[in-house]
N, C-alpha and C positions, 0 to 999 in steps of 0.2 A: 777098158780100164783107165785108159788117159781122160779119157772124156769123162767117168765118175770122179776121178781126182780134181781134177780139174774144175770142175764145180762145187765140188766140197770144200777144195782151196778159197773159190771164191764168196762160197756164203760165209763166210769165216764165221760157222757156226750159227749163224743168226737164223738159219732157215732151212730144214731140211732138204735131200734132194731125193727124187723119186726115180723109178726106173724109166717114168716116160720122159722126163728131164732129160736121163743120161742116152735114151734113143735117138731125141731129136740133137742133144749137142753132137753126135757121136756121127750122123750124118751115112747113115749106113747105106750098103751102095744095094742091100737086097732088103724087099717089104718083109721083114717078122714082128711076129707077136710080141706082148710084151711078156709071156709067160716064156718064150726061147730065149728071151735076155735074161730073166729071171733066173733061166735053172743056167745057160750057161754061166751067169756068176758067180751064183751057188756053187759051183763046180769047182772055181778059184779058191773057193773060203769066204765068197761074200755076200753077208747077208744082215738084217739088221737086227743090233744087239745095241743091248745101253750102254749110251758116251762115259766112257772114263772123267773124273772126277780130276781136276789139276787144277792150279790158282791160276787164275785167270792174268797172262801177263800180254800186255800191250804192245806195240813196236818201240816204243821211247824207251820202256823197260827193260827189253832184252836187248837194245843199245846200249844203255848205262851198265846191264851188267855184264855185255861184252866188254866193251871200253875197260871195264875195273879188272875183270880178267885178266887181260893181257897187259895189265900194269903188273899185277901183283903177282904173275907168273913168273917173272923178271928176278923175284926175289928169291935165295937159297932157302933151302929145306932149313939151316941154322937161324936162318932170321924170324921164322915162327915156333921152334923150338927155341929162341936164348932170348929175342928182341921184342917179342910179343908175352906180354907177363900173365894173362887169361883169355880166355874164351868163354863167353859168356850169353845166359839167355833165359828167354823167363817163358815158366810150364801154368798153365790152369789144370790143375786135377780136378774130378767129382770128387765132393766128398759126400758121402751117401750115411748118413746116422741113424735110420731107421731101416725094420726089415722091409719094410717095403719099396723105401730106394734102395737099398743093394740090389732087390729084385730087377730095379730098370736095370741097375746097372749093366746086370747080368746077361738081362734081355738082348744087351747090344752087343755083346761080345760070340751071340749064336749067329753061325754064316748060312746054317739050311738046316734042313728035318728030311726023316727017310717019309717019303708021305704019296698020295696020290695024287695027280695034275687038279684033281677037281677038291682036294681038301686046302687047295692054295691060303684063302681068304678067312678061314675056320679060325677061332680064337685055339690059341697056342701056339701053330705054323707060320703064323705071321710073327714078326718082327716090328716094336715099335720105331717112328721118325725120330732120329735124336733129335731136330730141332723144333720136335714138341716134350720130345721124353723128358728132357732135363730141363725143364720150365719148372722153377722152385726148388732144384738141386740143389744146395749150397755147392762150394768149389771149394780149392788154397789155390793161392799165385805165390809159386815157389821161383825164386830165381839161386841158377847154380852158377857157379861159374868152375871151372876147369884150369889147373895147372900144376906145369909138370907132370903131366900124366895123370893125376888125379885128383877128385873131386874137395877143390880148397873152400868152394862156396855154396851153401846150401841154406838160404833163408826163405822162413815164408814172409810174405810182403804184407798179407793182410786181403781182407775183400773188394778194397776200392784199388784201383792204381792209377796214378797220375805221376805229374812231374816232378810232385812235392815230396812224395812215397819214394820216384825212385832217385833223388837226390840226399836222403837218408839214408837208403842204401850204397852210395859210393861214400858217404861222409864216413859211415858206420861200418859195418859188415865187410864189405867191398875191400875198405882200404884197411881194415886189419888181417883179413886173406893173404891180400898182397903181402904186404908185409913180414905173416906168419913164412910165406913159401918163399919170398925175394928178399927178405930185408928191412931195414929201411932204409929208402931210395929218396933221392929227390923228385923221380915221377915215375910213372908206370905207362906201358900202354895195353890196350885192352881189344877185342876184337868184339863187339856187337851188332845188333841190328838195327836198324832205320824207324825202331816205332816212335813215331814222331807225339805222342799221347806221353813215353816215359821218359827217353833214354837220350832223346832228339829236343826234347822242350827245353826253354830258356831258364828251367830251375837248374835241370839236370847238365845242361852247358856251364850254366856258373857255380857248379857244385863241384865240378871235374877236375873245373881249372883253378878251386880253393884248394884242392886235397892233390894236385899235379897228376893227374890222370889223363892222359891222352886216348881219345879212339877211333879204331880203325872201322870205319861205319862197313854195312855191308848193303850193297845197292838194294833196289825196290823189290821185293818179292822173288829175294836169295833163294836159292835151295838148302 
């Protein structure tokens, strides 16, 4: 088990590892087969099954987002409830207008069928790829933002999003939110994320700091 760890750690995903892999690192002091390392694994619980799906985050990454952690941990529960004026973030939905996109839609949201091993592959038991299904889907890019417990912001942005789109949105929408729920203030500040395409770009820097909106970025591929 150290020895399969141990080399899984090392291909850091880039490369499978096999059971003859895990015999020879594993330096076994008696000659067995590769099928007595097999079943006794199987015996553990291991065996192979498909990789879980997660955003792929880097070592500089999960430093930046340690490092911010343990800044921001520092701060009381009242500082994100009184000192922090929204939370905020932007959603793509399908949007499906005919019946036959509803139907993808639909398609993605089934997880299995009561079916036989050998009807796997049979049209209806299968499952389409979203990232061919929704090829020609239209979408909305809704951004909400969140305060005081509920939901102060809820615009759609439109089908393109850039920096210029989302510096209309703090001029506009954004800063009369705030506003509605805190006042009127000489500035706000705001908790978002790093997409450096809207939110991060040099319109949307000089649009924040026209309308006194400060923000709390959130490192590279947050949770």
């Amino acid at each position: 088990m150290q020895a399969r760890r141990r080399l899984i750690k090392n291909a850091a995903g880039e490369s499978a590892v096999t059971y003859a892999m895990i015999m020879d690192e594993a330096s076994l002091d008696k000659d067995v087969s590769k099928r007595v390392v097999e079943e006794t694994l199987k015996a553990e619980g291991v065996r192979y099954r498909p990789a879980r799906r997660k955003i792929y985050l880097t070592k500089k990454d999960a430093q930046v987002r340690k490092a911010w952690a343990q800044r921001m941990i520092r701060r009381p529960a009242r500082y994100w409830a009184e000192e922090v004026h929204a939370f905020m973030d932007n959603k793509s939905w399908p949007l499906p207008l005919t019946a036959k996109q509803r139907g993808r839609v639909r398609a993605q949201k089934i997880s299995g069928h009561l079916r036989l091993p050998s009807e796997g592959t049979e049209q209806g038991f299968t499952r389409p790829r979203t990232s061919h299904s929704f090829v020609g889907l239209p979408s909305i890019n809704v951004c909400a933002a969140v305060a005081k417990d509920r939901v102060a912001l809820w615009h759609e942005c439109g089908p393109k999003w850039n920096g210029g789109v989302a510096a209309e949105v703090y001029k506009g929408p954004l800063c009369k939110a705030l506003r509605r729920a805190w006042g009127v203030r000489e500035g706000y500040q705001i908790d978002e994320d790093g997409d450096r395409r809207g939110w991060q770009s040099k319109k949307s820097i000089t649009a924040k700091s026209e309308v006194g909106i400060r923000a709390i970025t959130l490192p590279p591929r947050a949770p």
